[in-house]
N, CA, C and O atoms as a Tinker XYZ file with bonds, in Angstrom:
   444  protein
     1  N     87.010000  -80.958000  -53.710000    73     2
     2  CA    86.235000  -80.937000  -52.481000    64     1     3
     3  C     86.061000  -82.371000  -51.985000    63     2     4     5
     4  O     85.899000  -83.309000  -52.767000    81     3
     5  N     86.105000  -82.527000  -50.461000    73     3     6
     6  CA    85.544000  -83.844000  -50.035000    64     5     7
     7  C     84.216000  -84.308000  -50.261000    63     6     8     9
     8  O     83.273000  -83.646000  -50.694000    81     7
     9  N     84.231000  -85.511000  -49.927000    73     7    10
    10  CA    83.059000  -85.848000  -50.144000    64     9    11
    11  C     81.855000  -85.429000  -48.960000    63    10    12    13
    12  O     80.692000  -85.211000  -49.303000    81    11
    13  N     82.152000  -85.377000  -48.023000    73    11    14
    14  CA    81.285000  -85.052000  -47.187000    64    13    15
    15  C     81.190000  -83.592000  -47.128000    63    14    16    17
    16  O     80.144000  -83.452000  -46.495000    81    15
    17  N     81.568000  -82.568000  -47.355000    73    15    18
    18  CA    81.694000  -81.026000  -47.665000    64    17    19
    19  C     80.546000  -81.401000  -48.809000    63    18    20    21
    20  O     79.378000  -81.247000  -48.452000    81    19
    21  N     80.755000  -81.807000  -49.946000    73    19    22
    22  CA    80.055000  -82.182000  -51.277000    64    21    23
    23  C     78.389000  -82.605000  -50.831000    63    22    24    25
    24  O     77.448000  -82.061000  -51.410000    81    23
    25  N     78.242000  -83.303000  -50.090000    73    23    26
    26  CA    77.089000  -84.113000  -49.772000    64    25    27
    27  C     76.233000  -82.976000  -48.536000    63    26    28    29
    28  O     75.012000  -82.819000  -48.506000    81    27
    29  N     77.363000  -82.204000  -47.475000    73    27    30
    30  CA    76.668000  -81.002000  -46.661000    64    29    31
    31  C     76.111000  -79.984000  -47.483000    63    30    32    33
    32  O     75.212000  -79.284000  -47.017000    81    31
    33  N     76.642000  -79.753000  -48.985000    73    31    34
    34  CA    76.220000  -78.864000  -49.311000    64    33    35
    35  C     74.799000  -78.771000  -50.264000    63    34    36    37
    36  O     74.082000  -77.785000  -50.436000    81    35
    37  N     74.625000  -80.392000  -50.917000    73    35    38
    38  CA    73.627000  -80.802000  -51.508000    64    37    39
    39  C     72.581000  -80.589000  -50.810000    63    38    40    41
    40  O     71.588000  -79.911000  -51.076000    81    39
    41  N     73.071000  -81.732000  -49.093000    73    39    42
    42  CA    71.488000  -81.662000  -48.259000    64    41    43
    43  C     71.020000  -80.183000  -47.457000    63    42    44    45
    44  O     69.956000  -79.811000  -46.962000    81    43
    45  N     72.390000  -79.546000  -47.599000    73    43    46
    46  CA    71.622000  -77.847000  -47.108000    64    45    47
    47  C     70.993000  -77.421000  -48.043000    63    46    48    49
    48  O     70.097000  -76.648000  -47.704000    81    47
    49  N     71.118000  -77.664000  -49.473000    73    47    50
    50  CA    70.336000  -76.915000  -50.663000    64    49    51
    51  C     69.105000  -77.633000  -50.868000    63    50    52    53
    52  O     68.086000  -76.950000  -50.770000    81    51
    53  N     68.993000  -78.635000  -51.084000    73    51    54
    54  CA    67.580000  -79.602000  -50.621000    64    53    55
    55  C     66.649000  -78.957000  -49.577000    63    54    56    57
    56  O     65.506000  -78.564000  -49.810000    81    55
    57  N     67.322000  -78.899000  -48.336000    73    55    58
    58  CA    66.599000  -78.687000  -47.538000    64    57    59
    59  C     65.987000  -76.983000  -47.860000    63    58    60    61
    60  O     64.778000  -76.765000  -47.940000    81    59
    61  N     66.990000  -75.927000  -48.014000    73    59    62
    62  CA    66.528000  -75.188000  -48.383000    64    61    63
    63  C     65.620000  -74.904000  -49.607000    63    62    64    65
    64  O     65.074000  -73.804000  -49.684000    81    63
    65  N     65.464000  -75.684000  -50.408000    73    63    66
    66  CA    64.503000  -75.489000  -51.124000    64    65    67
    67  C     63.347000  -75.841000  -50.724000    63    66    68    69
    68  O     62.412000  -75.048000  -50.835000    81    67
    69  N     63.208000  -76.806000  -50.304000    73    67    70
    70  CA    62.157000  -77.101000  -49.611000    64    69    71
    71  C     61.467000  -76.469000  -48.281000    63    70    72    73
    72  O     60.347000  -76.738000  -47.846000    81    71
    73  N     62.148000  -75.821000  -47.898000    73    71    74
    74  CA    61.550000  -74.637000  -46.372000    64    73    75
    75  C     60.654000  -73.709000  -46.902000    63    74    76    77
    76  O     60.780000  -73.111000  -47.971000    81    75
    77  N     59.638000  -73.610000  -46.004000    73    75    78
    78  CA    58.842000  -72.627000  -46.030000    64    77    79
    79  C     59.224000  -71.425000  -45.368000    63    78    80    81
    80  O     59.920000  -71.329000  -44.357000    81    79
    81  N     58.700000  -70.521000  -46.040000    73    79    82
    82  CA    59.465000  -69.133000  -45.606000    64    81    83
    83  C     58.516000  -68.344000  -44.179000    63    82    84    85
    84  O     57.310000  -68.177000  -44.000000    81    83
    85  N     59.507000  -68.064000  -43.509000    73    83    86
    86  CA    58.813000  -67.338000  -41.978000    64    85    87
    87  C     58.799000  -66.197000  -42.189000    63    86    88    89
    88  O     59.726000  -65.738000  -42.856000    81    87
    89  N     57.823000  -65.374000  -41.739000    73    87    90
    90  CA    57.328000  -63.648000  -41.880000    64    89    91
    91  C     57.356000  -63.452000  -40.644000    63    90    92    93
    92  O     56.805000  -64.243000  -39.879000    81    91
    93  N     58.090000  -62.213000  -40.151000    73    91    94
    94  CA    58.852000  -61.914000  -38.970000    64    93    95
    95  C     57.564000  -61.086000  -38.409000    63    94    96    97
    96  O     56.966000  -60.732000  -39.424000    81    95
    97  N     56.958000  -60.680000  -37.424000    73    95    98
    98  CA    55.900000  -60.557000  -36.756000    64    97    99
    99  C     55.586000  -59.587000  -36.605000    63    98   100   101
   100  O     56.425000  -59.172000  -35.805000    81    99
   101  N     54.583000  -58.405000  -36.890000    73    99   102
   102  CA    55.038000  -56.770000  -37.096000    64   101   103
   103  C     55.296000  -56.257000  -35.450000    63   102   104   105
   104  O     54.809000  -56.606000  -34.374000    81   103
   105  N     56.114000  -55.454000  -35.777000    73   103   106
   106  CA    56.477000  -54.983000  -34.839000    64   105   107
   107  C     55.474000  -54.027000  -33.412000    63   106   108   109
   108  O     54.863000  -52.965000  -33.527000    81   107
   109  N     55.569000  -54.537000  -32.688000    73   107   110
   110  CA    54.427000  -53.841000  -31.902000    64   109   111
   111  C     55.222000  -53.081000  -30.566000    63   110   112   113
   112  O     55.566000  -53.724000  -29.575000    81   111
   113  N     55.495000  -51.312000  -30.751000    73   111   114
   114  CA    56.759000  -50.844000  -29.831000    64   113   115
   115  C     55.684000  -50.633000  -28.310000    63   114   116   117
   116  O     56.295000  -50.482000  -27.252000    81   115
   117  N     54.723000  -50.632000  -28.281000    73   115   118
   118  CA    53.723000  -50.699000  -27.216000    64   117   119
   119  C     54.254000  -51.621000  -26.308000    63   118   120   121
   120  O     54.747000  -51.371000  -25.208000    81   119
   121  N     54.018000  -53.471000  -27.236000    73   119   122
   122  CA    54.042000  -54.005000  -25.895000    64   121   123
   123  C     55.571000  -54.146000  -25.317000    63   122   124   125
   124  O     55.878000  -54.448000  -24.164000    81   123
   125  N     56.436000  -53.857000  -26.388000    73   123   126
   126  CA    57.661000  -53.827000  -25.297000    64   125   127
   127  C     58.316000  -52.526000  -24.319000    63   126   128   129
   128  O     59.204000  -52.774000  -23.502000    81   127
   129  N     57.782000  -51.154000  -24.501000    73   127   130
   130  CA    57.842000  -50.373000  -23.999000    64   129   131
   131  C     56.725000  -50.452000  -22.666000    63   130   132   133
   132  O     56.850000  -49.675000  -21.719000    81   131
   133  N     55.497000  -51.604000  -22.723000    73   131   134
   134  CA    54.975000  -51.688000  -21.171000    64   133   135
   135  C     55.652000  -53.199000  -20.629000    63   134   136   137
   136  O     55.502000  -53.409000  -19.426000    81   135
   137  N     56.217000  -54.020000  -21.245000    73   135   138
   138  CA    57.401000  -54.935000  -20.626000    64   137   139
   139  C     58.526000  -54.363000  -20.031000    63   138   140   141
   140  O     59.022000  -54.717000  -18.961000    81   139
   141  N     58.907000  -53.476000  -20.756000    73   139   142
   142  CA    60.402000  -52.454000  -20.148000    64   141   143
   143  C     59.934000  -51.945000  -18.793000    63   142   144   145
   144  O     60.510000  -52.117000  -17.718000    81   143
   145  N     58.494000  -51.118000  -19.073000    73   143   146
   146  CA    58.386000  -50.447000  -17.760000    64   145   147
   147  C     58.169000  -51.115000  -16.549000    63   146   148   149
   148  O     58.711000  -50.735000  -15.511000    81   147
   149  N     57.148000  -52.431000  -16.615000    73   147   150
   150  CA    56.857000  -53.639000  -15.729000    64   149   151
   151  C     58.078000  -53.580000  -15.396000    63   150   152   153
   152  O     58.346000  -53.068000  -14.309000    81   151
   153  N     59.279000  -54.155000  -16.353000    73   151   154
   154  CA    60.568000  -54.671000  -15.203000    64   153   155
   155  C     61.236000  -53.107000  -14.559000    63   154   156   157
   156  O     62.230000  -53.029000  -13.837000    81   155
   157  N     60.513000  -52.112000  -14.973000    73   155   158
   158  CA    61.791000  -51.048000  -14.109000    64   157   159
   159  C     61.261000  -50.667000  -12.972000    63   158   160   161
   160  O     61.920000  -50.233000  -12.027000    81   159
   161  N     59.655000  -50.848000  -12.995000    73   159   162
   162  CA    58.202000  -50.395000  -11.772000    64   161   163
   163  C     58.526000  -51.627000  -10.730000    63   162   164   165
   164  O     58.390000  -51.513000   -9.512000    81   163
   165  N     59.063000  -53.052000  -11.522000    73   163   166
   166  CA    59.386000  -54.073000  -10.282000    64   165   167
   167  C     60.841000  -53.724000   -9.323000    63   166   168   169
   168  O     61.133000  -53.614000   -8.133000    81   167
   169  N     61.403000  -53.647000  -10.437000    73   167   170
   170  CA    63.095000  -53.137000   -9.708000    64   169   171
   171  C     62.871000  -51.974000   -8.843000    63   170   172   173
   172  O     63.196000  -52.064000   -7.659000    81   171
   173  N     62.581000  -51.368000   -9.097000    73   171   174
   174  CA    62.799000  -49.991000   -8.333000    64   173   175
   175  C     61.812000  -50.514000   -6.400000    63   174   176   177
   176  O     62.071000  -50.397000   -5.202000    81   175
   177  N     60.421000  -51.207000   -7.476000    73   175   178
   178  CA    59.677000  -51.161000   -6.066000    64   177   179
   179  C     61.009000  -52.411000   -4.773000    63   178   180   181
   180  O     61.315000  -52.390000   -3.580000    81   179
   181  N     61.269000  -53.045000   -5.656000    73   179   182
   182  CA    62.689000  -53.854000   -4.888000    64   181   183
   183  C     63.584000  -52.936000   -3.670000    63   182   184   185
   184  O     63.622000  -52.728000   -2.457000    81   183
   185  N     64.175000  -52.614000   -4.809000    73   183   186
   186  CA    65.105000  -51.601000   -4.270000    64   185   187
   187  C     64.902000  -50.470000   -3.197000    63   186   188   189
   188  O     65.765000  -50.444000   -2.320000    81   187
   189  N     63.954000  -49.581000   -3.126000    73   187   190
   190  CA    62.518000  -49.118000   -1.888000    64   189   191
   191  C     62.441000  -50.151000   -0.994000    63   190   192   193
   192  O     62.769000  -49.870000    0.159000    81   191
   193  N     62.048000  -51.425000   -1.253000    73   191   194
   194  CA    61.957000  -52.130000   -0.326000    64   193   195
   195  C     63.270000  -52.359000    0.562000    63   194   196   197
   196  O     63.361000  -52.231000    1.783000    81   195
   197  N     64.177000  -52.696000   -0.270000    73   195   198
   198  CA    65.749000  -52.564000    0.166000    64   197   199
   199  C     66.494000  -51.888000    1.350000    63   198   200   201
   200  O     67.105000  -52.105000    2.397000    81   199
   201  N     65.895000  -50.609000    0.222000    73   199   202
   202  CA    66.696000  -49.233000    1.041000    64   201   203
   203  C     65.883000  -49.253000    2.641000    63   202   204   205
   204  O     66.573000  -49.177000    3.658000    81   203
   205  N     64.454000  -49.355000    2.718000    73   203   206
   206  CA    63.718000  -49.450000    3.364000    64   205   207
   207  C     64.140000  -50.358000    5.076000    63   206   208   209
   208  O     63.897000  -50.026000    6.236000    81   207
   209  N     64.709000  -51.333000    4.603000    73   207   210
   210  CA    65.106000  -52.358000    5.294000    64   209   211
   211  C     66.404000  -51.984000    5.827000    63   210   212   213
   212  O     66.665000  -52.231000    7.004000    81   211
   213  N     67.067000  -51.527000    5.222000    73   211   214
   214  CA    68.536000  -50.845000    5.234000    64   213   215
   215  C     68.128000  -49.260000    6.357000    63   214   216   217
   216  O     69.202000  -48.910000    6.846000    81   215
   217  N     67.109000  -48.420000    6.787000    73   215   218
   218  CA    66.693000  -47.546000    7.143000    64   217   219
   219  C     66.220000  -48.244000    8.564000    63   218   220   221
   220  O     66.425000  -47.781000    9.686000    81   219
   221  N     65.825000  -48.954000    8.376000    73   219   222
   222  CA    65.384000  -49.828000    9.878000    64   221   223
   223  C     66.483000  -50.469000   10.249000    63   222   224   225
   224  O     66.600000  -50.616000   11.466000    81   223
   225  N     67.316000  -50.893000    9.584000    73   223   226
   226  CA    68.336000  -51.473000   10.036000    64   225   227
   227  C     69.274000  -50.454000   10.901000    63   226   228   229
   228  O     69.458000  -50.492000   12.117000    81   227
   229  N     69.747000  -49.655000   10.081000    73   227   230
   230  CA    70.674000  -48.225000   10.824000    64   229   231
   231  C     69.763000  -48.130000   11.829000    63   230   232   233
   232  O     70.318000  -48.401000   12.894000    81   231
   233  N     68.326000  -47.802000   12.002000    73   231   234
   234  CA    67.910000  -47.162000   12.826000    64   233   235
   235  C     67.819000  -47.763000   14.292000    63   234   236   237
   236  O     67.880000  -46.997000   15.253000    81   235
   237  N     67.676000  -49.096000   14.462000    73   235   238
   238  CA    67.760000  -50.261000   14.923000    64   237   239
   239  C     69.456000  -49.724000   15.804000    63   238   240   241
   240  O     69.571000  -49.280000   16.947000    81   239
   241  N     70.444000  -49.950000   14.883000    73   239   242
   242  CA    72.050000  -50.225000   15.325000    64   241   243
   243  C     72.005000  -48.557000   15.935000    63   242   244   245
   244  O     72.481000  -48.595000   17.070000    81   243
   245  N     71.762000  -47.703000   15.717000    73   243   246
   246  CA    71.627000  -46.068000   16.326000    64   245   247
   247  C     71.096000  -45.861000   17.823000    63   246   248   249
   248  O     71.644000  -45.346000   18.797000    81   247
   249  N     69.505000  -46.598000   17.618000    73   247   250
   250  CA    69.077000  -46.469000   19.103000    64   249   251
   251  C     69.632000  -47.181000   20.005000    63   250   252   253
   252  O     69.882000  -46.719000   21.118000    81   251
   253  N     69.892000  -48.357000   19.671000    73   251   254
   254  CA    70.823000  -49.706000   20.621000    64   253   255
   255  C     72.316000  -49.488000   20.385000    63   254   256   257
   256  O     72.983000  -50.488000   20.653000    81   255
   257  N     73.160000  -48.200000   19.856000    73   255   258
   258  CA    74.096000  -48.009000   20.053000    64   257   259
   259  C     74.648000  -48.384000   21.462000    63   258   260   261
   260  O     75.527000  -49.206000   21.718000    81   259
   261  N     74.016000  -47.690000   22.219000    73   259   262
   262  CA    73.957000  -47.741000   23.666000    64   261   263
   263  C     75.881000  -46.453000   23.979000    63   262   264   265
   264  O     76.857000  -46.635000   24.706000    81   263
   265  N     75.489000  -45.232000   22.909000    73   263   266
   266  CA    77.053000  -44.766000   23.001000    64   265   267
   267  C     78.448000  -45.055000   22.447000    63   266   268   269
   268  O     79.487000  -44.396000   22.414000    81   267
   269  N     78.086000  -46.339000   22.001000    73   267   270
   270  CA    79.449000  -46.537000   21.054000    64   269   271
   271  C     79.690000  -46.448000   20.239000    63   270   272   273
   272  O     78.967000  -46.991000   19.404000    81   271
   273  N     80.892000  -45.703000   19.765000    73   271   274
   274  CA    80.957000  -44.739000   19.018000    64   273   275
   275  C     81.374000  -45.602000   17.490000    63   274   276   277
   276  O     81.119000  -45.084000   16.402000    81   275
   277  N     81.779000  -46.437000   17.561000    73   275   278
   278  CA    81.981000  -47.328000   16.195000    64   277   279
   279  C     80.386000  -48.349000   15.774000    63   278   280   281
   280  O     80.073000  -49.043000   14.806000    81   279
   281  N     79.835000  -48.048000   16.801000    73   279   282
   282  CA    78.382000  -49.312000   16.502000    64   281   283
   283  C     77.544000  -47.386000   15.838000    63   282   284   285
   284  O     77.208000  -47.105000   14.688000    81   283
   285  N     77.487000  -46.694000   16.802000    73   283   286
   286  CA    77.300000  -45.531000   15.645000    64   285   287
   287  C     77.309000  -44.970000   14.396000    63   286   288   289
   288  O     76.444000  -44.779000   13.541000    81   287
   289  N     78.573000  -44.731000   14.490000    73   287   290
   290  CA    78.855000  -44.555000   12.805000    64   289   291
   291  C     79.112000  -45.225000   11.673000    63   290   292   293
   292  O     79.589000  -44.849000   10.602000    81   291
   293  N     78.496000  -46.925000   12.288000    73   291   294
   294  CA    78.354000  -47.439000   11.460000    64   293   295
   295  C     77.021000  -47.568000   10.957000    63   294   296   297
   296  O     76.791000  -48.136000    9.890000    81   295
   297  N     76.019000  -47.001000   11.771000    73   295   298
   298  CA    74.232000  -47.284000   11.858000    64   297   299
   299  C     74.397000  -46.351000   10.732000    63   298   300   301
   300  O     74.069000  -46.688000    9.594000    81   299
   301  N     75.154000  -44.578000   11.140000    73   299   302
   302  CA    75.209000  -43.429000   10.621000    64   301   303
   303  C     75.292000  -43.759000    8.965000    63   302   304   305
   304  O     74.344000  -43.431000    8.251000    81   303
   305  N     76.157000  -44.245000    8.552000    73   303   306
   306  CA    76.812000  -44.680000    7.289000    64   305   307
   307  C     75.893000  -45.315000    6.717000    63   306   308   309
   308  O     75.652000  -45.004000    5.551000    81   307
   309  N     74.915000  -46.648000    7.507000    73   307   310
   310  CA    74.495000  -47.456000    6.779000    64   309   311
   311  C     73.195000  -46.399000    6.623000    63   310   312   313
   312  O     72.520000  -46.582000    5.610000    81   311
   313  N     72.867000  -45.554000    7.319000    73   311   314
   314  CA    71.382000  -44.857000    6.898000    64   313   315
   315  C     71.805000  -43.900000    5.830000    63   314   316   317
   316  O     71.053000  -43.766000    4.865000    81   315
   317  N     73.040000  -43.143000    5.891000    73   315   318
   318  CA    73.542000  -42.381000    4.589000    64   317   319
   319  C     73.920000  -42.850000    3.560000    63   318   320   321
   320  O     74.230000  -42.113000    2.625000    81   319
   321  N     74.011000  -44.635000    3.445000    73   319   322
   322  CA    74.435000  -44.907000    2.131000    64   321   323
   323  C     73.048000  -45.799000    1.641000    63   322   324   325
   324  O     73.059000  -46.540000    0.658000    81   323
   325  N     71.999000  -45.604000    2.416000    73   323   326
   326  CA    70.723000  -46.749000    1.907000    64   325   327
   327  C     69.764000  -44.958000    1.176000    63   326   328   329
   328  O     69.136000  -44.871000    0.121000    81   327
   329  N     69.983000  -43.964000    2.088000    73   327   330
   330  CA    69.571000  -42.444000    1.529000    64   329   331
   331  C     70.237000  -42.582000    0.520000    63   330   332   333
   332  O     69.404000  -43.030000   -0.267000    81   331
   333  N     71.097000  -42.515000    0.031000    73   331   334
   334  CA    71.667000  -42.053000   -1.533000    64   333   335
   335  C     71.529000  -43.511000   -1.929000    63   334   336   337
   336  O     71.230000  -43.340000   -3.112000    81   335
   337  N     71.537000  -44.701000   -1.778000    73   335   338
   338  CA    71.184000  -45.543000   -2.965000    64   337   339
   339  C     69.373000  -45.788000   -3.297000    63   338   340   341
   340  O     68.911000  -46.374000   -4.276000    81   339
   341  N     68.681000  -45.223000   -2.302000    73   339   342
   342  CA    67.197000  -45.118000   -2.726000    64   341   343
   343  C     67.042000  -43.468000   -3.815000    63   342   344   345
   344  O     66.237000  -43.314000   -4.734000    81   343
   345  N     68.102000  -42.414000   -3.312000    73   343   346
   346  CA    68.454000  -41.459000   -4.172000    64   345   347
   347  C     68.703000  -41.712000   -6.081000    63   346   348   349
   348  O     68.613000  -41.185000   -7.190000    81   347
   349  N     68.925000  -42.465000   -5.616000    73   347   350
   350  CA    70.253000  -42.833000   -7.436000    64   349   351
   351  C     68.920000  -43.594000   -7.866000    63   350   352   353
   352  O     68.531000  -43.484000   -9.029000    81   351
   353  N     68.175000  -44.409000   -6.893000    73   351   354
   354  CA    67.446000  -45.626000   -7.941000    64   353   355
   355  C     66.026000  -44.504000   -8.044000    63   354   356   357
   356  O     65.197000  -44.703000   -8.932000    81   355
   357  N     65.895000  -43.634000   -7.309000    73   355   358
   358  CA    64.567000  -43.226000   -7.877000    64   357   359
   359  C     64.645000  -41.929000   -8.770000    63   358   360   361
   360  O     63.590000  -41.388000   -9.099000    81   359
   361  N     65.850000  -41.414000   -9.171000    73   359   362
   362  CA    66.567000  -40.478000  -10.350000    64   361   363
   363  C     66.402000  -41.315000  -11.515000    63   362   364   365
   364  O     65.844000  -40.880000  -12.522000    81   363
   365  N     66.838000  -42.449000  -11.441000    73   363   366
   366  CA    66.877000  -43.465000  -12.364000    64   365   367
   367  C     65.585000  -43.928000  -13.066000    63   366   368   369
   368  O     65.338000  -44.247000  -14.229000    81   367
   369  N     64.840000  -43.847000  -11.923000    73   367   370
   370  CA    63.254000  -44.019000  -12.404000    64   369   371
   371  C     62.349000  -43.048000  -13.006000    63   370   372   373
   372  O     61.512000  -43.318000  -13.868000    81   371
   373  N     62.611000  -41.678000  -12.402000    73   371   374
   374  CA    62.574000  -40.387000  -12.947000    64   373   375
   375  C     62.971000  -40.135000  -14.605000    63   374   376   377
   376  O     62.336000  -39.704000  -15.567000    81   375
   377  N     64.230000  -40.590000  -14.424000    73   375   378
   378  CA    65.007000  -40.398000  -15.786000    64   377   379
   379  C     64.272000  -41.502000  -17.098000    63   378   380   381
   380  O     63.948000  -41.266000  -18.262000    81   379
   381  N     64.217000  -42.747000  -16.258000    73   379   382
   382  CA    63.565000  -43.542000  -17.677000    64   381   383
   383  C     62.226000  -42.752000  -18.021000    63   382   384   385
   384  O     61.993000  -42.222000  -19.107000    81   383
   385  N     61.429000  -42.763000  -16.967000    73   383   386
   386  CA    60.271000  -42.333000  -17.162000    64   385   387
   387  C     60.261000  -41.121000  -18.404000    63   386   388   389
   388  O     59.682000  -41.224000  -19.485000    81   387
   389  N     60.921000  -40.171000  -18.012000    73   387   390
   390  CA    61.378000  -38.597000  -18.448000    64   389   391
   391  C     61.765000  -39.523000  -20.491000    63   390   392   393
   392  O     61.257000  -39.050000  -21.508000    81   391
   393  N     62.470000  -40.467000  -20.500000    73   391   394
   394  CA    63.475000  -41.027000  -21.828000    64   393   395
   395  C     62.159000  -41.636000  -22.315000    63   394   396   397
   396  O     61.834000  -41.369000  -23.472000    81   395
   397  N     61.568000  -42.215000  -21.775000    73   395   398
   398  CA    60.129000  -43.289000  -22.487000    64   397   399
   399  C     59.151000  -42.491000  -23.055000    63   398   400   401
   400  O     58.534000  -42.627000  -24.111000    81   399
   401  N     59.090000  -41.433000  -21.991000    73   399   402
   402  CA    57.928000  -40.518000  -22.542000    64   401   403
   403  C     58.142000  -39.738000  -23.991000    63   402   404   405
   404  O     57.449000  -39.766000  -25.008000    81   403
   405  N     59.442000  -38.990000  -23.670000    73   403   406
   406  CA    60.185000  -38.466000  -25.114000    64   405   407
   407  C     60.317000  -39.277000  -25.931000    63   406   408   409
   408  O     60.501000  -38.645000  -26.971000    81   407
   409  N     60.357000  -40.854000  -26.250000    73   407   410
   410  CA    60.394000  -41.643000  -27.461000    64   409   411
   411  C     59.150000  -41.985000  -27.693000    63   410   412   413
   412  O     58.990000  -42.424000  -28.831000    81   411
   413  N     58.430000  -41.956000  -27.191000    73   411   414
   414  CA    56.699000  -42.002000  -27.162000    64   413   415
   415  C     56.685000  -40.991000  -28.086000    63   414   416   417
   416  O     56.221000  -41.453000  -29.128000    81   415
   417  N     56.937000  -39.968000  -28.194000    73   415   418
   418  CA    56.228000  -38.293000  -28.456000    64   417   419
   419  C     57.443000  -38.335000  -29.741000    63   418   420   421
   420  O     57.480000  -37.413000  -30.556000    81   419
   421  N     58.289000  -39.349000  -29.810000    73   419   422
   422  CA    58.852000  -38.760000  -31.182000    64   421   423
   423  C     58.915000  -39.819000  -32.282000    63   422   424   425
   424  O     59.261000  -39.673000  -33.454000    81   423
   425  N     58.349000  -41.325000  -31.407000    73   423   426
   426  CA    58.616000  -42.362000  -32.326000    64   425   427
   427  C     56.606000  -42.810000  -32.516000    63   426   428   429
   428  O     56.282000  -43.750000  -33.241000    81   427
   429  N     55.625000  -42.050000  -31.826000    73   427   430
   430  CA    54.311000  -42.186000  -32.097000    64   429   431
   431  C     54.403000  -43.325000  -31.516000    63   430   432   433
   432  O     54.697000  -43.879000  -32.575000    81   431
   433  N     54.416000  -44.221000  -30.735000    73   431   434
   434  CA    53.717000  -45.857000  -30.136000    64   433   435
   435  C     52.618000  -45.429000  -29.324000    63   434   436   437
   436  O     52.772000  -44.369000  -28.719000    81   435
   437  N     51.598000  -46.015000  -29.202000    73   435   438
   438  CA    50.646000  -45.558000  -28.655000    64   437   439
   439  C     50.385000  -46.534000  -27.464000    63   438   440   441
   440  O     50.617000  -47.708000  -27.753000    81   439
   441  N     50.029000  -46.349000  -26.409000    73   439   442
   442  CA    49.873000  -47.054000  -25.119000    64   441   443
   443  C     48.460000  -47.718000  -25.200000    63   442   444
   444  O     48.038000  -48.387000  -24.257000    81   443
């Protein structure tokens, strides 16, 4: 062996003898199951806001169409695709909700 391999392995064993040992922190599934929900209650309220904006927006490009038929169906589109993406994100919210509650009720964490 080299010498410096020889001498890394002395001062890692030194040092390890000398470390004090860390006790890993008991586990508490509470507070990260109301951290999880904080970030999914923020996202979602986002996304509502989003879609929201996206709903005024179409609605906006629809009335001031003024008849044209491509400034139309594009308002059309943008209000049918901000409806199904406020669709998907509040299924989504439904669904965690629906998944959190069932690991609650089978893993006991108490709120």
């Amino acid at each position: 062996m080299s010498r410096k391999l020889l001498s890394f392995i002395t001062l890692s064993l030194v040092v390890l003898t000398f470390a004090s040992p860390v006790y890993a922190a008991p586990a508490d599934v509470a507070k990260v199951e109301t951290f999880i929900r904080s970030i999914i209650s923020v996202l979602v309220t986002l996304a509502g806001l989003t879609a929201a904006g996206f709903f005024v927006w179409g609605g906006i490009g629809y009335i001031s169409s003024s008849g044209n038929p491509e400034t139309l169906d594009r308002s059309k589109k943008t209000i049918m695709y901000s409806a199904i993406g406020l669709a998907v994100v509040l299924g989504a919210f439904v669904l965690t909700n629906i998944v959190s509650d069932l690991s609650t009720q089978a893993f006991g964490a108490s709120q």
